[in-house]
LOVEX-666997 format. One record per atom (N, C-alpha, C): residue in three letters; atom name; z, y, x. Coordinates in nm, 4 decimals, always signed. Example, Ala and Ser with C-alpha at 12.3 -4.5 7.8 and 13.67 -1.06 7.14 Angstrom:
! residues 2
residu atome c3 c2 c1
Ala N +0.7800 -0.5690 +1.3190
Ala CA +0.7800 -0.4500 +1.2300
Ala C +0.7800 -0.3300 +1.3200
Ser N +0.7080 -0.2250 +1.2850
Ser CA +0.7140 -0.1060 +1.3670
Ser C +0.7870 +0.0030 +1.2900
! end
This chain:
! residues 145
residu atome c3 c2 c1
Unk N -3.0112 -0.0207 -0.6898
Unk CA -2.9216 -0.0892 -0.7813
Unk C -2.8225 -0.1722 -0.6982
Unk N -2.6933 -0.1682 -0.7389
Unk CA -2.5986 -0.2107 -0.6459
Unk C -2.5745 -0.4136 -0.6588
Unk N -2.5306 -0.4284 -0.5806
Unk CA -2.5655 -0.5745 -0.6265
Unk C -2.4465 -0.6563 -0.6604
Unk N -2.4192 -0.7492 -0.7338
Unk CA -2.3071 -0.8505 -0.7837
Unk C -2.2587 -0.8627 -0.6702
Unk N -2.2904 -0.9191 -0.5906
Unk CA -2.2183 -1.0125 -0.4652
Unk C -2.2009 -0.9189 -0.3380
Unk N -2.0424 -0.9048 -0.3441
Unk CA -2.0536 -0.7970 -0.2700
Unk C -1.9063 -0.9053 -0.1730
Unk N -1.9831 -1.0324 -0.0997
Unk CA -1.9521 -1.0923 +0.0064
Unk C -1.9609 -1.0210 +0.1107
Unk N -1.9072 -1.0247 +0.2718
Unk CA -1.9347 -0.9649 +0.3454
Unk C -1.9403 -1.1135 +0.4601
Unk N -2.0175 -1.0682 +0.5941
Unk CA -2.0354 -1.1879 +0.6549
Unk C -1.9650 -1.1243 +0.8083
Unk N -1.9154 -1.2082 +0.8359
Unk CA -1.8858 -1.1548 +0.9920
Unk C -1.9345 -1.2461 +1.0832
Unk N -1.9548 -1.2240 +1.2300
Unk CA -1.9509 -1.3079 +1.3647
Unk C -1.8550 -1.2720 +1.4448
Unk N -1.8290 -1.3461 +1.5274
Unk CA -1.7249 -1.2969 +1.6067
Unk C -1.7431 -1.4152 +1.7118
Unk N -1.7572 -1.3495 +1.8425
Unk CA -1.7893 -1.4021 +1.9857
Unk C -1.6788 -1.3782 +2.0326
Unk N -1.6572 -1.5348 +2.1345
Unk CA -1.5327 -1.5432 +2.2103
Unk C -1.6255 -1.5923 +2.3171
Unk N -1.5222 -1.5812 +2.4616
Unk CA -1.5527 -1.6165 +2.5562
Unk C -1.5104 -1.7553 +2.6005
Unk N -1.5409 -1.8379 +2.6926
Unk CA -1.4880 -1.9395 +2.7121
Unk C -1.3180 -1.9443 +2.7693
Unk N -1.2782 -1.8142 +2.7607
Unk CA -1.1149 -1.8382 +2.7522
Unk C -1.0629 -1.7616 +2.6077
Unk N -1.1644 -1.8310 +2.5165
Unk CA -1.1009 -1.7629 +2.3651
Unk C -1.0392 -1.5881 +2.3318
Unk N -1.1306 -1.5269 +2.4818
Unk CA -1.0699 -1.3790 +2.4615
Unk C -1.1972 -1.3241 +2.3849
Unk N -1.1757 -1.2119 +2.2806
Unk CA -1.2550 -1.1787 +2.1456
Unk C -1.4483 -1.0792 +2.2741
Unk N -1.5301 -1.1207 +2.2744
Unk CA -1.5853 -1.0264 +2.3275
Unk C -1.6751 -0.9483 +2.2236
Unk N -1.7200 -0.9631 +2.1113
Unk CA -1.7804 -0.9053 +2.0164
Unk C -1.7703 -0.9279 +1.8716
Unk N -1.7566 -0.8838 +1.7765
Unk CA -1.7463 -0.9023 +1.6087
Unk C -1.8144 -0.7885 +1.5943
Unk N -1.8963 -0.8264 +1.4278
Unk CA -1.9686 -0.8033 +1.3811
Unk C -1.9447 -0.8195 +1.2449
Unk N -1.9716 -0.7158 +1.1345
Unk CA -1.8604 -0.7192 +0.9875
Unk C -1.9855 -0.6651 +0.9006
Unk N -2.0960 -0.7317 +0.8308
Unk CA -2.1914 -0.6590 +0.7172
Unk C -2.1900 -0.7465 +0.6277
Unk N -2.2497 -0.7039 +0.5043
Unk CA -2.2375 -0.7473 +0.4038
Unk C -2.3729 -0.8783 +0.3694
Unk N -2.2880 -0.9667 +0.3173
Unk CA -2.4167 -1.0823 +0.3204
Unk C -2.5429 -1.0252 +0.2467
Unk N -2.5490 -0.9696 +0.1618
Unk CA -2.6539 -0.9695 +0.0976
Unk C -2.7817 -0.8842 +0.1665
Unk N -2.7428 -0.7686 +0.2051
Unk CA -2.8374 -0.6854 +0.2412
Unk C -2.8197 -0.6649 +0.3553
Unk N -2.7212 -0.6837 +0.4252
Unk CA -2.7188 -0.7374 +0.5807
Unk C -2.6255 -0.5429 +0.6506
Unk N -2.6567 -0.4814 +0.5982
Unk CA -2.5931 -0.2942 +0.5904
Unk C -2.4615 -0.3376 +0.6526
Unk N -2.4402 -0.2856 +0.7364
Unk CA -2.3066 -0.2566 +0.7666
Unk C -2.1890 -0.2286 +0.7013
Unk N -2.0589 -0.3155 +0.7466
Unk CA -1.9765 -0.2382 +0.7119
Unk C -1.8913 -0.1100 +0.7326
Unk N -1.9101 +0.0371 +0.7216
Unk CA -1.8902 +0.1129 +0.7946
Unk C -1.9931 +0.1300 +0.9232
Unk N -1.9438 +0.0736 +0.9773
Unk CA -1.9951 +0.0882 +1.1460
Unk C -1.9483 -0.0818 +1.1912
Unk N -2.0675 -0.1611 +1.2256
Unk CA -2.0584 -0.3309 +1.2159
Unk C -1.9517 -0.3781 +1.2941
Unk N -1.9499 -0.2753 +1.4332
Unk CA -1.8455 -0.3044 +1.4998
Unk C -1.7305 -0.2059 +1.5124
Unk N -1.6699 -0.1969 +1.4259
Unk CA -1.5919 -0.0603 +1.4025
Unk C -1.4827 -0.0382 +1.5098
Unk N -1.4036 -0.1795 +1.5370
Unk CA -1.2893 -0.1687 +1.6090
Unk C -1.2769 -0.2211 +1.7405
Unk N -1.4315 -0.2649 +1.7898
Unk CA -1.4544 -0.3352 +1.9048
Unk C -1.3990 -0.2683 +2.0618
Unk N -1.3708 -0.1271 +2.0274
Unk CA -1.3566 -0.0520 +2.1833
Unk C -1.1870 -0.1017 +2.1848
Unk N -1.0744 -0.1807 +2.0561
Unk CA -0.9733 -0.1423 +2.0195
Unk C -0.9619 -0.3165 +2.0285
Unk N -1.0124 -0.3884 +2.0292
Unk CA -0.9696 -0.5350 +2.0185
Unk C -1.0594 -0.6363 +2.1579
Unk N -1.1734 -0.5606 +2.2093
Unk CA -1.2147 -0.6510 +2.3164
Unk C -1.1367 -0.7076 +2.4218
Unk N -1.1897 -0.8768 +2.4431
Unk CA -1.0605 -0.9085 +2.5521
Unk C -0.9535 -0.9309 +2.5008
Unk N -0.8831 -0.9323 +2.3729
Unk CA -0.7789 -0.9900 +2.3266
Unk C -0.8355 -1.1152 +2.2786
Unk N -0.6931 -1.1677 +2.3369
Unk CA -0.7165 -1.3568 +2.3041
Unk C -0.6963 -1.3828 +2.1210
Unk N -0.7634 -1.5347 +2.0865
Unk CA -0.7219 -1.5355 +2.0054
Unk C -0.6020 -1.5206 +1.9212
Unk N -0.5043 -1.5912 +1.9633
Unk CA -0.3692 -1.5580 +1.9398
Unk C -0.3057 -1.4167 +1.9169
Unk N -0.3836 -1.3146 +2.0431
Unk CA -0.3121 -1.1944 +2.0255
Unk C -0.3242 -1.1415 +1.8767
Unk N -0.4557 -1.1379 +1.8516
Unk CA -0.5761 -1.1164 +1.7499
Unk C -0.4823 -1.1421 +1.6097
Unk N -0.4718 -1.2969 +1.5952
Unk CA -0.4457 -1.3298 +1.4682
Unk C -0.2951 -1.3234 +1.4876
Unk N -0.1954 -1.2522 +1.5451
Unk CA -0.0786 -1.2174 +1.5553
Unk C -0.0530 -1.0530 +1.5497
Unk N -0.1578 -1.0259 +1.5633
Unk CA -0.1843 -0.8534 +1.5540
Unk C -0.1322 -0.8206 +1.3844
Unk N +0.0018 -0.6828 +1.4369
Unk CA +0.0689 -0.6193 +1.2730
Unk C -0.0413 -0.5182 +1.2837
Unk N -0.1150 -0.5153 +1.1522
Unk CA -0.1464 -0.4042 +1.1156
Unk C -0.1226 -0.2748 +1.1369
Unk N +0.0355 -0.2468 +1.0838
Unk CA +0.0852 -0.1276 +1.1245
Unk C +0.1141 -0.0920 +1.2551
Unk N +0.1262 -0.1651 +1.3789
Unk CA +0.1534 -0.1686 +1.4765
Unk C +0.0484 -0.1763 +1.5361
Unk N -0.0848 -0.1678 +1.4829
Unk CA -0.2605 -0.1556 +1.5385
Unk C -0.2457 -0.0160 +1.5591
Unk N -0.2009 +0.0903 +1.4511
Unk CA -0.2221 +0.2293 +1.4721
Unk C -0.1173 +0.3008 +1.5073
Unk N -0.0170 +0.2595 +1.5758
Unk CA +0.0963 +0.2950 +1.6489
Unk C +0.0295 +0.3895 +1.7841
Unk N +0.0301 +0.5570 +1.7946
Unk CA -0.0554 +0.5614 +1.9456
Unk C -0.1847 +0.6328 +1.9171
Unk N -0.2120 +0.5743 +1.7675
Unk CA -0.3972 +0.6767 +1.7239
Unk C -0.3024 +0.7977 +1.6555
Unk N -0.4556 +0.8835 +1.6395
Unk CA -0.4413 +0.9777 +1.5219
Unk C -0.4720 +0.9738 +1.4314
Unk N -0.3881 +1.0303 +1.3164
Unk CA -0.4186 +1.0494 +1.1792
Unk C -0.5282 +1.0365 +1.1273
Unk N -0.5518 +0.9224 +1.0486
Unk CA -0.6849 +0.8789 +0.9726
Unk C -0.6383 +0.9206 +0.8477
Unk N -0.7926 +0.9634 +0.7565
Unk CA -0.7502 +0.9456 +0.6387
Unk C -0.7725 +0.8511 +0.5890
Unk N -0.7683 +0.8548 +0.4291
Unk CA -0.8088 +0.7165 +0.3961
Unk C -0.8819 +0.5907 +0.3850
Unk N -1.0009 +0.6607 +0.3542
Unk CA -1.1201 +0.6138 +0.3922
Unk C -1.1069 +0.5369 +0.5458
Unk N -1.0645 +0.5999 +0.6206
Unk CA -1.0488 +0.5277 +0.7785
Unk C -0.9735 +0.4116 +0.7892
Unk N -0.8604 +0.4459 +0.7221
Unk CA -0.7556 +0.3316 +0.7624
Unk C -0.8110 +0.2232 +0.6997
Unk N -0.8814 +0.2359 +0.5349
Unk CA -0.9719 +0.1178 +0.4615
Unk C -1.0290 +0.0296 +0.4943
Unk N -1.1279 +0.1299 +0.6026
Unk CA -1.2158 +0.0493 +0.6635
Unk C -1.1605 -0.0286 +0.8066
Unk N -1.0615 +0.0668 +0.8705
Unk CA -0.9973 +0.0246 +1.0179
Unk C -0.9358 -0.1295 +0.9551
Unk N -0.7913 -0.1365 +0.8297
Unk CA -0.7810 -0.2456 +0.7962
Unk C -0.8614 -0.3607 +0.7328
Unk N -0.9595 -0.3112 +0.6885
Unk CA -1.1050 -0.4542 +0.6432
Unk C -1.1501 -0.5478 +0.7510
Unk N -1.1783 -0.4016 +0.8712
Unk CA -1.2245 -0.5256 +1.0010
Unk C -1.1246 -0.5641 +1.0645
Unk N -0.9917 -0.4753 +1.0825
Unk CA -0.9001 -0.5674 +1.1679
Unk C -0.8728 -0.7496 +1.0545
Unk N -0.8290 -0.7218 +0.9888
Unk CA -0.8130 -0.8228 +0.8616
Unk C -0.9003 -0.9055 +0.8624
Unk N -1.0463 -0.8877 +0.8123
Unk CA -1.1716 -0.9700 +0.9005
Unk C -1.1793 -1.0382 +0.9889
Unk N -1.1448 -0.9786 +1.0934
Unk CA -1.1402 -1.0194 +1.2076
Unk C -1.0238 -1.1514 +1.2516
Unk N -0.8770 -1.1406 +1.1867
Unk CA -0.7930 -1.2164 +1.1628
Unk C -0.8240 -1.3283 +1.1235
Unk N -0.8848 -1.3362 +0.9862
Unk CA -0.8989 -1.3978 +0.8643
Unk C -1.0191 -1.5355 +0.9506
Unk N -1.0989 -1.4777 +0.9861
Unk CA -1.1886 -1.5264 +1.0343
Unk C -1.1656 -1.6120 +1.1740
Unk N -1.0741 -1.5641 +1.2948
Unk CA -0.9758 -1.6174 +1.3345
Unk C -0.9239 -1.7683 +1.2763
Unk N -0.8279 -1.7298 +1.1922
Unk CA -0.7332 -1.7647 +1.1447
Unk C -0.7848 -1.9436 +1.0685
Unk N -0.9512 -1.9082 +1.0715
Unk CA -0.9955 -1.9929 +1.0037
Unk C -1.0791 -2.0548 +1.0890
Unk N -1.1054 -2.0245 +1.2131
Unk CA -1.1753 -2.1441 +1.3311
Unk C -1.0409 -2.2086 +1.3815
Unk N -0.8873 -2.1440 +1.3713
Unk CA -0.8212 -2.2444 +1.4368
Unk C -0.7570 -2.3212 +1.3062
Unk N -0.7939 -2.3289 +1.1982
Unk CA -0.7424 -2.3910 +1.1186
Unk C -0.5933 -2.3608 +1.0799
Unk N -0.5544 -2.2060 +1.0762
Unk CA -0.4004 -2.1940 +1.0260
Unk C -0.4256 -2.1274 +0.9316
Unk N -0.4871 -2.1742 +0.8288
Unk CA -0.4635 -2.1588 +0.6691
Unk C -0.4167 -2.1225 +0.5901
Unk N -0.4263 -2.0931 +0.4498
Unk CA -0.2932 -2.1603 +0.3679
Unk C -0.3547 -2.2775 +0.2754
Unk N -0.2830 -2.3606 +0.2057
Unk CA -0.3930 -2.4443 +0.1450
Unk C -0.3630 -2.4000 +0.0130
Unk N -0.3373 -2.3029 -0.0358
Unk CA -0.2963 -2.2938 -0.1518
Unk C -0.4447 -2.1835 -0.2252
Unk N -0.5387 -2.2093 -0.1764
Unk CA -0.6568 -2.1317 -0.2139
Unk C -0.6660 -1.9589 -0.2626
Unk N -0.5698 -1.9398 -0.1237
Unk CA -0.5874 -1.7789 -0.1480
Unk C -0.6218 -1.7451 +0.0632
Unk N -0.6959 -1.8663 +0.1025
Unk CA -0.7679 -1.7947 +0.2123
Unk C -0.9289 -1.7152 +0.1651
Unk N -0.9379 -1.6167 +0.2537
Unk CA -1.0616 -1.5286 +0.2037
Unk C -1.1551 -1.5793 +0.3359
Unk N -1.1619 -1.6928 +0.3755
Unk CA -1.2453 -1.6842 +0.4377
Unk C -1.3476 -1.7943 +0.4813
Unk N -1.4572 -1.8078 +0.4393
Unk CA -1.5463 -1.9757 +0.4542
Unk C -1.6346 -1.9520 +0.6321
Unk N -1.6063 -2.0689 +0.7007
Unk CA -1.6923 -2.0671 +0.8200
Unk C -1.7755 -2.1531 +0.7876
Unk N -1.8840 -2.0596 +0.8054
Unk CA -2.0802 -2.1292 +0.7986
Unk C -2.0901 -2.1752 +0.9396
Unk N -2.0703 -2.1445 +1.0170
Unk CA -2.1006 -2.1859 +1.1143
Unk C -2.0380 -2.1617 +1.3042
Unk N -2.0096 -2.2618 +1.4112
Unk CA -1.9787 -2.2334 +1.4669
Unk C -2.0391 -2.3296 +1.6457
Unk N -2.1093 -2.2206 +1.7194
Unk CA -2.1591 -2.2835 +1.7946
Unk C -2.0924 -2.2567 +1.9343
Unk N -2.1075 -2.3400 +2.0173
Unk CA -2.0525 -2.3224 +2.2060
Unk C -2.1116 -2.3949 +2.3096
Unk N -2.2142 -2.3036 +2.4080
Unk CA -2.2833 -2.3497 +2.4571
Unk C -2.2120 -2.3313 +2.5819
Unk N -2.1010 -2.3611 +2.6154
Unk CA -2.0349 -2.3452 +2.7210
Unk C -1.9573 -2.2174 +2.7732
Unk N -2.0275 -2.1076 +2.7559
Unk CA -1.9553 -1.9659 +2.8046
Unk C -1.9339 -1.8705 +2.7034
Unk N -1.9515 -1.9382 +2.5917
Unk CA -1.9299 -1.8396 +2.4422
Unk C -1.9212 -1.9007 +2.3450
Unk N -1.8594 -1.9244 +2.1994
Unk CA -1.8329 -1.9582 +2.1277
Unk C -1.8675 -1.8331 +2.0309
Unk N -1.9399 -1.9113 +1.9151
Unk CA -1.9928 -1.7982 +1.8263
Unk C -1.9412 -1.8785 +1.6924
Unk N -1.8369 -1.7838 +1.6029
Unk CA -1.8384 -1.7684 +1.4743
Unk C -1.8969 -1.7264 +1.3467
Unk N -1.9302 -1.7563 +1.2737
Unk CA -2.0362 -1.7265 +1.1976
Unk C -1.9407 -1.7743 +1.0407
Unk N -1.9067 -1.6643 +0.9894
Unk CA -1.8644 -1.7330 +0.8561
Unk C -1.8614 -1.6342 +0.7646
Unk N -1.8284 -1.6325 +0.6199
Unk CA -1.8554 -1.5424 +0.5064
Unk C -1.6775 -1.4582 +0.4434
Unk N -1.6464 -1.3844 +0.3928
Unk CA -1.5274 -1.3407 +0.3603
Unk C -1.5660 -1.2790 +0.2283
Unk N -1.4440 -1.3300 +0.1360
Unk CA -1.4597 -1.3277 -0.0306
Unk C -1.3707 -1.1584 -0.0094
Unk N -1.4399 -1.0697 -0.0740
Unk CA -1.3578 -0.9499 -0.0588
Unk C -1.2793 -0.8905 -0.1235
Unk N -1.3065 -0.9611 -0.2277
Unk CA -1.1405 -0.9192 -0.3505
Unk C -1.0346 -0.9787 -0.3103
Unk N -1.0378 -1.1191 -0.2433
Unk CA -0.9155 -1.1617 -0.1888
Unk C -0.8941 -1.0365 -0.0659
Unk N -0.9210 -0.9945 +0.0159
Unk CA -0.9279 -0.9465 +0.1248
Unk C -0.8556 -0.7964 +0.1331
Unk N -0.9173 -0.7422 -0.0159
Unk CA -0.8837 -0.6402 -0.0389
Unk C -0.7739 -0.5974 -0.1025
Unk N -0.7036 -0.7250 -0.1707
Unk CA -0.5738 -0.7517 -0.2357
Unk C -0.4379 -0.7741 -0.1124
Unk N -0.5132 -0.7247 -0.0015
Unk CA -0.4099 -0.7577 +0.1256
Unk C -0.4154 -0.6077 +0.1928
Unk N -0.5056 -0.5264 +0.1728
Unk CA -0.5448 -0.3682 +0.1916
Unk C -0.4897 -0.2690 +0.0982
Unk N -0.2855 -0.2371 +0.1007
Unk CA -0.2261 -0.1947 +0.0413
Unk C -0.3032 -0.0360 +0.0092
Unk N -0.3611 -0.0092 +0.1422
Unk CA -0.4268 +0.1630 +0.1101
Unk C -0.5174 +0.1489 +0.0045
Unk N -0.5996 +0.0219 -0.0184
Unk CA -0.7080 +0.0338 -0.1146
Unk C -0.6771 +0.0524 -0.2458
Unk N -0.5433 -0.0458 -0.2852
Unk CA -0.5110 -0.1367 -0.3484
Unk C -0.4159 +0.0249 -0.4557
Unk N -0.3573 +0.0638 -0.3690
Unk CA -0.2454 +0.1963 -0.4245
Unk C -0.3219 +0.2977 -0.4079
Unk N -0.4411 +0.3413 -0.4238
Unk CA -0.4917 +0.4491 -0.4228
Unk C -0.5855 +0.4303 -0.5474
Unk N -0.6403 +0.3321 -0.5718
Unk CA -0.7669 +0.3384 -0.6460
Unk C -0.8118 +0.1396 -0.7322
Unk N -0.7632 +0.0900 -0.6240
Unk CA -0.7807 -0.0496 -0.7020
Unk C -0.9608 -0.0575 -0.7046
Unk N -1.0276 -0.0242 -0.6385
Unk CA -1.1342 -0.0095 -0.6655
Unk C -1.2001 +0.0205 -0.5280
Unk N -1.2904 -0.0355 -0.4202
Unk CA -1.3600 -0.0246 -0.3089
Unk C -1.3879 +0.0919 -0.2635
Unk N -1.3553 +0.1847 -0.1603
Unk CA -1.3858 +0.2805 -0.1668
Unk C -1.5432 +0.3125 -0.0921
Unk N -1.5727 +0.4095 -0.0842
Unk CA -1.7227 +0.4108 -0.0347
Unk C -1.7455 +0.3490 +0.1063
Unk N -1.8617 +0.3344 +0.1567
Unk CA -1.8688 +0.3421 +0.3065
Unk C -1.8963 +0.4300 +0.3661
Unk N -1.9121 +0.4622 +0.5090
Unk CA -1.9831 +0.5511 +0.5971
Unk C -2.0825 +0.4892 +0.6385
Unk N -2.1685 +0.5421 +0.6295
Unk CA -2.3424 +0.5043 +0.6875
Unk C -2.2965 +0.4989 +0.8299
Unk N -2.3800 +0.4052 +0.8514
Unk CA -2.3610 +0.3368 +1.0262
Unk C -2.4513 +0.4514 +1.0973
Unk N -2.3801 +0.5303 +1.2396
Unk CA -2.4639 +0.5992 +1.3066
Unk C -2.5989 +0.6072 +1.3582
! end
C-alpha cells in the first residue's frame, strides 16, 4: 500500500573546502531509493558549493545522450535536490514560503560537513517542467541496482 507522505530525505557530504563529495536522495518514509540514491554522483563530485547551486539545468545535459523521460525526471529531482538542499545550508532562500526544503540536521567534525535535511516534493516537482508537461503526476521509479 502506497503511502501519504511521499517526502523525500537527502544527505549531502562536503569536504572541508565545501567541494560536494557524496549525496544521497530516498524517500523519508521507507528509506527506498530514489531511482538510484546516488544517481548523479559520477556527474557532480568535487564541485564546490557555489558551482552546485549555480548549476543550469539545461546546461547539466549539454555533452550526454538522449534520455528519455523517465531519465531526465529523475536526472532533474536529484540535480534540483541537490541545489535546494544547498541552497538551504547557505541560507539563500526565498522567504516567501515556496522553498522545498527543511534542514534536520547539520554536523562538522572538521574534514566533512554532513547535511541532513527533508524536501517537500510537490514543491520540487512544480520546478520539473518534464514532469509537470507530460503528466502532472510522479512518474514511476527505477528499482535501485
Amino acid at each position: 500500500m502506497p503511502c501519504n507522505d511521499i517526502t523525500e530525505k537527502i544527505r549531502v557530504v562536503l569536504d572541508k573546502h565545501d567541494r560536494l563529495m557524496s549525496y544521497s536522495l530516498n524517500k523519508k518514509t521507507c528509506g527506498g531509493a530514489v531511482g538510484i540514491s546516488s544517481l548523479l554522483i559520477d556527474r557532480v563530485a568535487g564541485k564546490t558549493v557555489n558551482d552546485l547551486i549555480g548549476l543550469n539545468e539545461t546546461e547539466f545535459y549539454r555533452g550526454q545522450s538522449p534520455i528519455d523521460s523517465v531519465e531526465k525526471f529523475l536526472n532533474l529531482k536529484h540535480i534540483l535536490a541537490v541545489k535546494t538542499a544547498l541552497r538551504a545550508y547557505t541560507g539563500d532562500m526565498p522567504d516567501d514560503g515556496t522553498e522545498a526544503c527543511t534542514i534536520i540536521n547539520i554536523s562538522n567534525d572538521g574534514d566533512q560537513i554532513i547535511i541532513d535535511a527533508e524536501i517537500d516534493i510537490p514543491l520540487l516537482t512544480e520546478r520539473i517542467e518534464s514532469c509537470v508537461a507530460e503528466c502532472s503526476r510522479c512518474l514511476p521509479y527505477k528499482a535501485e541496482p
